[in-house]
PDB file with SEQRES, HELIX, SHEET and CRYST1 records, atoms N, CA, C and O in Angstrom:
SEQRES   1 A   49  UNK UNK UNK UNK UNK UNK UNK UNK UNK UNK UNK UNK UNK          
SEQRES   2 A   49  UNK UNK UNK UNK UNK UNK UNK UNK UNK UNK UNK UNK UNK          
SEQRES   3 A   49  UNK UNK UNK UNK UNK UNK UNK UNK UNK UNK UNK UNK UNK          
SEQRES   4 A   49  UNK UNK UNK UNK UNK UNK UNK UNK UNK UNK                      
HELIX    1 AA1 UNK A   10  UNK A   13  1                                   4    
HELIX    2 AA2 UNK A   17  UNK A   23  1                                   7    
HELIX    3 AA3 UNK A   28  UNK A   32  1                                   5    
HELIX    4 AA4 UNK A   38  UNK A   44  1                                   7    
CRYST1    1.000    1.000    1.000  90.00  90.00  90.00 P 1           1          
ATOM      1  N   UNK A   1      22.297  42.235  10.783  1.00  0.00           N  
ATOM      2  CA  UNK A   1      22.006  41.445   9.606  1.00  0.00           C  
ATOM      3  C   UNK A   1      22.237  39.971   9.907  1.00  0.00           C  
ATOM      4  O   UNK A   1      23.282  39.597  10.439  1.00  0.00           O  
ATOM      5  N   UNK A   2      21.432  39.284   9.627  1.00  0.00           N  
ATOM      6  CA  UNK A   2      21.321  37.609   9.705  1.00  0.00           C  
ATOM      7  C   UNK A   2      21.941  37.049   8.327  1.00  0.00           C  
ATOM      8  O   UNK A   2      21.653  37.455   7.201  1.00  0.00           O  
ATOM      9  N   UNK A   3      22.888  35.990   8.672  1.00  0.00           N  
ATOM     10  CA  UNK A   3      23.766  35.483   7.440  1.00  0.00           C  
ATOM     11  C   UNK A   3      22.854  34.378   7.142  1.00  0.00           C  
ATOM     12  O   UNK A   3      22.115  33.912   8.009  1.00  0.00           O  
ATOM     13  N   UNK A   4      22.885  33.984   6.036  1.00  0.00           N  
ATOM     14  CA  UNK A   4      22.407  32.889   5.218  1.00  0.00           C  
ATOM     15  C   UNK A   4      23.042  31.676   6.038  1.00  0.00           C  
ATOM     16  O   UNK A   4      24.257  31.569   6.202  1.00  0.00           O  
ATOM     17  N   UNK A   5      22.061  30.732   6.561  1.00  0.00           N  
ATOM     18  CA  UNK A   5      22.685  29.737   7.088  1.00  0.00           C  
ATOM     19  C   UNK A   5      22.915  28.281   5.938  1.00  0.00           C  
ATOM     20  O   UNK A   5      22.154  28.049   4.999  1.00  0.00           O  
ATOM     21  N   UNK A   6      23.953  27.561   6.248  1.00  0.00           N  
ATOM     22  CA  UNK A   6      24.314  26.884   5.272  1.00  0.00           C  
ATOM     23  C   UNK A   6      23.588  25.351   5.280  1.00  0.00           C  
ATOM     24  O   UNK A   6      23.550  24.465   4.427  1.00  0.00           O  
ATOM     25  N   UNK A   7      22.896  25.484   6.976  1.00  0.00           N  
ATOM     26  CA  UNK A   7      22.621  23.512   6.935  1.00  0.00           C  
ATOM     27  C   UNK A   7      20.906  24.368   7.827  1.00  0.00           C  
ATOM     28  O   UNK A   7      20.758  25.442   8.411  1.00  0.00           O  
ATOM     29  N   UNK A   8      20.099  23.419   7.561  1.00  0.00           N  
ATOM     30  CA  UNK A   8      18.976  23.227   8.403  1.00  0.00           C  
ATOM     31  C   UNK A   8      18.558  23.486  10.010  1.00  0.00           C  
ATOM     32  O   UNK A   8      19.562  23.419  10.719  1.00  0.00           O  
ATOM     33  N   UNK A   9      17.715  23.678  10.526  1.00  0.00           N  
ATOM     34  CA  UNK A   9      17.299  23.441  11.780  1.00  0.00           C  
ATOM     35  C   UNK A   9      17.691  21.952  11.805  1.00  0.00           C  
ATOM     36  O   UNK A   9      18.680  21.515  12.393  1.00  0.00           O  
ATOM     37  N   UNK A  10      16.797  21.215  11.096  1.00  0.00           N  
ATOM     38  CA  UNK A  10      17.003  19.682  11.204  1.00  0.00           C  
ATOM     39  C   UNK A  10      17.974  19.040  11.089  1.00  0.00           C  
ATOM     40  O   UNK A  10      18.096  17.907  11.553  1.00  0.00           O  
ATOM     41  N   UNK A  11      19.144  19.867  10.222  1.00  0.00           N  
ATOM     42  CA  UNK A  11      20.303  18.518  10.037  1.00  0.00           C  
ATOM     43  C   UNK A  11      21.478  19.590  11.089  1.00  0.00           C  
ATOM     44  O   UNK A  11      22.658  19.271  11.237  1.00  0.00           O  
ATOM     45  N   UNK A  12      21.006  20.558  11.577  1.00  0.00           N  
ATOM     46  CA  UNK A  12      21.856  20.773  12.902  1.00  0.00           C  
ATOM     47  C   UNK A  12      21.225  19.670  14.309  1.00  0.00           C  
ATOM     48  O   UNK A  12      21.933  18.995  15.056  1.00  0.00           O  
ATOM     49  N   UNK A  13      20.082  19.755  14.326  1.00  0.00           N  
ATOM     50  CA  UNK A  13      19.775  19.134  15.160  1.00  0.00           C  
ATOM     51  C   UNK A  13      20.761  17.517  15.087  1.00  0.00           C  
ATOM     52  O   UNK A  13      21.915  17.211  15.386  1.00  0.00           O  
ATOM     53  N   UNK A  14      19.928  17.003  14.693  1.00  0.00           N  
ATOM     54  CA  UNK A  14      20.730  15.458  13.760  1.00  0.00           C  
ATOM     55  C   UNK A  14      21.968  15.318  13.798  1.00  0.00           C  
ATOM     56  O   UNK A  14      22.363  14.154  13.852  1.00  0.00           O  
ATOM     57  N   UNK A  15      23.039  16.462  13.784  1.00  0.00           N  
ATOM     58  CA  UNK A  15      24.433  16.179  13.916  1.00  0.00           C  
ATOM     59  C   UNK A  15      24.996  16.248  15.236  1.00  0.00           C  
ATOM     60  O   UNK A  15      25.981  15.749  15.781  1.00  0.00           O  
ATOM     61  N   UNK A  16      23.915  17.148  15.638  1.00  0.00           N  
ATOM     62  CA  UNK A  16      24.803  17.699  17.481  1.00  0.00           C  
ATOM     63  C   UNK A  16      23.683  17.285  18.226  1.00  0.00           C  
ATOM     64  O   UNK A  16      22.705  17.989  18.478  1.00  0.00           O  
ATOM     65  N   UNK A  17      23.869  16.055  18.587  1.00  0.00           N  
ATOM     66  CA  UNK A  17      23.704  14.954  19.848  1.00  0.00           C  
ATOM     67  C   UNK A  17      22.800  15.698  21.416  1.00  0.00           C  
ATOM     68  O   UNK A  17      21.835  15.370  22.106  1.00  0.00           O  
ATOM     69  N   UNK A  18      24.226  17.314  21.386  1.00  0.00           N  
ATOM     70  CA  UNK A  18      23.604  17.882  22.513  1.00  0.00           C  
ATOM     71  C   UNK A  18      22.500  18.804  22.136  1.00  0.00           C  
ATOM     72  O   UNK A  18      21.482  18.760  22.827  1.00  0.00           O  
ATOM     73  N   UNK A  19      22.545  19.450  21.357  1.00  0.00           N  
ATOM     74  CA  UNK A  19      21.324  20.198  21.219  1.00  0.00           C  
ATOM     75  C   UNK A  19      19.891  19.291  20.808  1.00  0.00           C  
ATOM     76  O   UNK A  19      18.916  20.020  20.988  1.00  0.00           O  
ATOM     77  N   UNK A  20      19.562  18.169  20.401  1.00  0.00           N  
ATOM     78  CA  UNK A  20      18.742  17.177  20.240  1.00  0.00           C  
ATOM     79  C   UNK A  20      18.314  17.322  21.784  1.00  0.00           C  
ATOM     80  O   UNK A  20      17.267  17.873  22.124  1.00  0.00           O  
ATOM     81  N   UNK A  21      19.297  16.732  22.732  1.00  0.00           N  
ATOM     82  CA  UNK A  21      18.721  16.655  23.723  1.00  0.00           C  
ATOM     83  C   UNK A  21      17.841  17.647  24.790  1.00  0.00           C  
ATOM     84  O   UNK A  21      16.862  17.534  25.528  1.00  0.00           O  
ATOM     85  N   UNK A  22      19.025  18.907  24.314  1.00  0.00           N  
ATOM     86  CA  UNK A  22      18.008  19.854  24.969  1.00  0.00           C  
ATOM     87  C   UNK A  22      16.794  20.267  24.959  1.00  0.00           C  
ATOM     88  O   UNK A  22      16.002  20.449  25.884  1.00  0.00           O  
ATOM     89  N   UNK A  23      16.659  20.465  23.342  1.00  0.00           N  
ATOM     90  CA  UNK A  23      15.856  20.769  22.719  1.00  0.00           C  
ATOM     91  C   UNK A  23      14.521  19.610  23.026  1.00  0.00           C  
ATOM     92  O   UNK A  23      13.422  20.166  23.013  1.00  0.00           O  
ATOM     93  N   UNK A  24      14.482  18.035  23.307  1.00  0.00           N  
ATOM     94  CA  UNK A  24      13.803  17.496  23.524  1.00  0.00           C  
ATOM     95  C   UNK A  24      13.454  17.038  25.052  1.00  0.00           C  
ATOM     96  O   UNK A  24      12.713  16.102  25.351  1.00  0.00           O  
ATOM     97  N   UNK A  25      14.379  18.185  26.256  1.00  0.00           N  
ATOM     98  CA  UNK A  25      14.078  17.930  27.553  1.00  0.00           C  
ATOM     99  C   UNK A  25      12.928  19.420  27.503  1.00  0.00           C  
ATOM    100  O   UNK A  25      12.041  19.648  28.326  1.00  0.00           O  
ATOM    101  N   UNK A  26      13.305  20.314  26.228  1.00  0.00           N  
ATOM    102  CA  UNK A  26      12.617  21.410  27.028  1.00  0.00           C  
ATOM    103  C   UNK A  26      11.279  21.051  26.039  1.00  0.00           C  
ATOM    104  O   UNK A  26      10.514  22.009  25.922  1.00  0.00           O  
ATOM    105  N   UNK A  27      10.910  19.909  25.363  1.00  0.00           N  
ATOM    106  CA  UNK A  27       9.594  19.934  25.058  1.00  0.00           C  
ATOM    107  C   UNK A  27       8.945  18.996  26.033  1.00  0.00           C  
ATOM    108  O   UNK A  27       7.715  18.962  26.051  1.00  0.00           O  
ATOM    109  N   UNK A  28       9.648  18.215  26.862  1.00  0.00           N  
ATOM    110  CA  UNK A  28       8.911  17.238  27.684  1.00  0.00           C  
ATOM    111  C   UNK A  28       8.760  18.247  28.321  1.00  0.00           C  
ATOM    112  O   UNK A  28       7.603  18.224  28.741  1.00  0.00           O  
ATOM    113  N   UNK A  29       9.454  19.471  28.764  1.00  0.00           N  
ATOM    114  CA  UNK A  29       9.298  20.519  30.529  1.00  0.00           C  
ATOM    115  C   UNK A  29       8.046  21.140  30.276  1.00  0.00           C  
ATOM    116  O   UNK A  29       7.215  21.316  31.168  1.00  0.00           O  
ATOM    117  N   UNK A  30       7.864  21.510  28.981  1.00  0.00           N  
ATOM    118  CA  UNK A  30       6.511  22.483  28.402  1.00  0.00           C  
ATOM    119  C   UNK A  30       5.589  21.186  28.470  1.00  0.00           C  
ATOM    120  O   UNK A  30       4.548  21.565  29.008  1.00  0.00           O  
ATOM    121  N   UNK A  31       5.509  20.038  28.218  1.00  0.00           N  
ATOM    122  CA  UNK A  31       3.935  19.187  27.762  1.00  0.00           C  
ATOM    123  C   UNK A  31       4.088  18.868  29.761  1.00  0.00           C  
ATOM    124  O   UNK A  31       2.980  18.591  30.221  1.00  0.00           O  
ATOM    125  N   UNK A  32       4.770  18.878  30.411  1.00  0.00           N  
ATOM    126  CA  UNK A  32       4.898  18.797  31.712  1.00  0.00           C  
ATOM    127  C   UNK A  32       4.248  20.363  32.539  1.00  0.00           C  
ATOM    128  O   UNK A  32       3.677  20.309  33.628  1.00  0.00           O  
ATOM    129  N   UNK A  33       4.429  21.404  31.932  1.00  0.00           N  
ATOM    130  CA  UNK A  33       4.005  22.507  32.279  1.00  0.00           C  
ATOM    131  C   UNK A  33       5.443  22.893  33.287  1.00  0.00           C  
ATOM    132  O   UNK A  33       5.037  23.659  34.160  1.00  0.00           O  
ATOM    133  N   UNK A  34       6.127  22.777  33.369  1.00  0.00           N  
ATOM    134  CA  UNK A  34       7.643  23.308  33.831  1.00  0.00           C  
ATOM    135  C   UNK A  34       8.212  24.438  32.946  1.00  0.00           C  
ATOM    136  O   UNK A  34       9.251  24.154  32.350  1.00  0.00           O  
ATOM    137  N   UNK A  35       7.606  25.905  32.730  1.00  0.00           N  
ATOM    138  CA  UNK A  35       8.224  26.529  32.578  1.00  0.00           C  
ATOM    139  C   UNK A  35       9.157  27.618  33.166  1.00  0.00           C  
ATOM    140  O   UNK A  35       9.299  27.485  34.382  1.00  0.00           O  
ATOM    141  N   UNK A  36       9.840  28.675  32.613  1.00  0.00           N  
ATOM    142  CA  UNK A  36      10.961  29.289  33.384  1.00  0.00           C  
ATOM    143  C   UNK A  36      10.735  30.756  32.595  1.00  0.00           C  
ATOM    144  O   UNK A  36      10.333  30.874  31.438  1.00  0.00           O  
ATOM    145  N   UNK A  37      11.026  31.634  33.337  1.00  0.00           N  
ATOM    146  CA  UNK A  37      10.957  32.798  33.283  1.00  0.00           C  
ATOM    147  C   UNK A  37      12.155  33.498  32.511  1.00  0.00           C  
ATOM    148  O   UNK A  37      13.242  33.342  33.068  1.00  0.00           O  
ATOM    149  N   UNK A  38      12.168  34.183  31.426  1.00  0.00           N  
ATOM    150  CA  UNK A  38      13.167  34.837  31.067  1.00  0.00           C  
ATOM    151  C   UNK A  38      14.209  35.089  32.321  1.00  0.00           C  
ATOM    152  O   UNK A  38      15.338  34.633  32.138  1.00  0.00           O  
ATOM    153  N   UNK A  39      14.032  35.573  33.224  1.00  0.00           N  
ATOM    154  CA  UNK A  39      14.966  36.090  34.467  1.00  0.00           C  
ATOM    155  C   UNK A  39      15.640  34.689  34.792  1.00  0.00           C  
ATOM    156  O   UNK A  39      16.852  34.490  34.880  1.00  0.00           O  
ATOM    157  N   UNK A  40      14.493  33.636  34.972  1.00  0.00           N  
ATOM    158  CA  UNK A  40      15.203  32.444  35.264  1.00  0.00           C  
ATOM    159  C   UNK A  40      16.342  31.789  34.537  1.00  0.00           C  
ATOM    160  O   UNK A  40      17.354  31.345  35.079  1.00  0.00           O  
ATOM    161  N   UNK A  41      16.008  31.773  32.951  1.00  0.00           N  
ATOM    162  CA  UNK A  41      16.532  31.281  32.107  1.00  0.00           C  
ATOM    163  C   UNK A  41      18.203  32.231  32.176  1.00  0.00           C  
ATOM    164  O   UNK A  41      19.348  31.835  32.393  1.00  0.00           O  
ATOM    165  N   UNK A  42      17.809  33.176  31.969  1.00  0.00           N  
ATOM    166  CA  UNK A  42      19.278  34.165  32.384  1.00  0.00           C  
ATOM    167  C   UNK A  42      19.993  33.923  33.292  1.00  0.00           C  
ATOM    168  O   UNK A  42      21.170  34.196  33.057  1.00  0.00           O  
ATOM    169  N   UNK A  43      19.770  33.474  34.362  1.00  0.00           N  
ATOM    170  CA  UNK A  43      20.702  32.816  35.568  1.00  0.00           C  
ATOM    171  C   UNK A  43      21.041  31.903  34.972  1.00  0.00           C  
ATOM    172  O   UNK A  43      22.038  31.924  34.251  1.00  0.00           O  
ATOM    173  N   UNK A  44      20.292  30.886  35.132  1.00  0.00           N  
ATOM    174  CA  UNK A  44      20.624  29.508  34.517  1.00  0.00           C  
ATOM    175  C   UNK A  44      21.777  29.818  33.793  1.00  0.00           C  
ATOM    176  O   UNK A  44      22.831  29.392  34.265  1.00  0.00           O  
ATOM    177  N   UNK A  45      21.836  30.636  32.478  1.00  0.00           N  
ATOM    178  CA  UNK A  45      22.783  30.618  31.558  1.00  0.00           C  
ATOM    179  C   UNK A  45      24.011  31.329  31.935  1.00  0.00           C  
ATOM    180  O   UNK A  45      24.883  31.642  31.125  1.00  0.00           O  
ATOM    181  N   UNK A  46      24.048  31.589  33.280  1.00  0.00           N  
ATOM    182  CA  UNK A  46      25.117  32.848  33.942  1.00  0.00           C  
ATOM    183  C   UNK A  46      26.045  31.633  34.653  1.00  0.00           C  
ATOM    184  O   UNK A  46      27.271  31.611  34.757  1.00  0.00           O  
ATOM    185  N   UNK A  47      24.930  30.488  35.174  1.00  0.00           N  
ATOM    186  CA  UNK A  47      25.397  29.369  35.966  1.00  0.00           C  
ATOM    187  C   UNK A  47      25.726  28.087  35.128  1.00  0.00           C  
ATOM    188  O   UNK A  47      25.873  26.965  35.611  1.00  0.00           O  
ATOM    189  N   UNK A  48      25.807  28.374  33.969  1.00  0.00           N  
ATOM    190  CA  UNK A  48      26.477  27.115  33.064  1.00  0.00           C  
ATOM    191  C   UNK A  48      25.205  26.161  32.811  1.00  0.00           C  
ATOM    192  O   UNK A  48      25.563  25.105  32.289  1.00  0.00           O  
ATOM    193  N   UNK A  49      23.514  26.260  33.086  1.00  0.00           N  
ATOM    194  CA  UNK A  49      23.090  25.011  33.588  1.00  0.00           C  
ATOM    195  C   UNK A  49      22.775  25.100  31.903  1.00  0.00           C  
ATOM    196  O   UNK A  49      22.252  24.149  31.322  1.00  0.00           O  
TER     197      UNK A  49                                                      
END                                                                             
């Protein structure tokens, strides 16, 4: 079951600095055509990146 969230996509974004950024390196990687493979992305996240 999914809880009722209390603030926005947008005003999470807007408050946390780091997720803004991510969120706007992985739209430059996609209009760049740099994508990553589920398998990839799973390492990555095993390796802190």
């Amino acid at each position: 079951m999914i809880d009722e969230s209390k603030t926005t996509v947008k005003e999470d974004v807007e408050q946390d600095a780091e997720l803004k950024q991510k969120l706007l390196q992985a739209k430059k990687d996609i209009l760049e055509g740099r994508i990553h493979s589920t398998e990839d992305v799973l390492e990555m996240i095993q390796q802190g990146e």
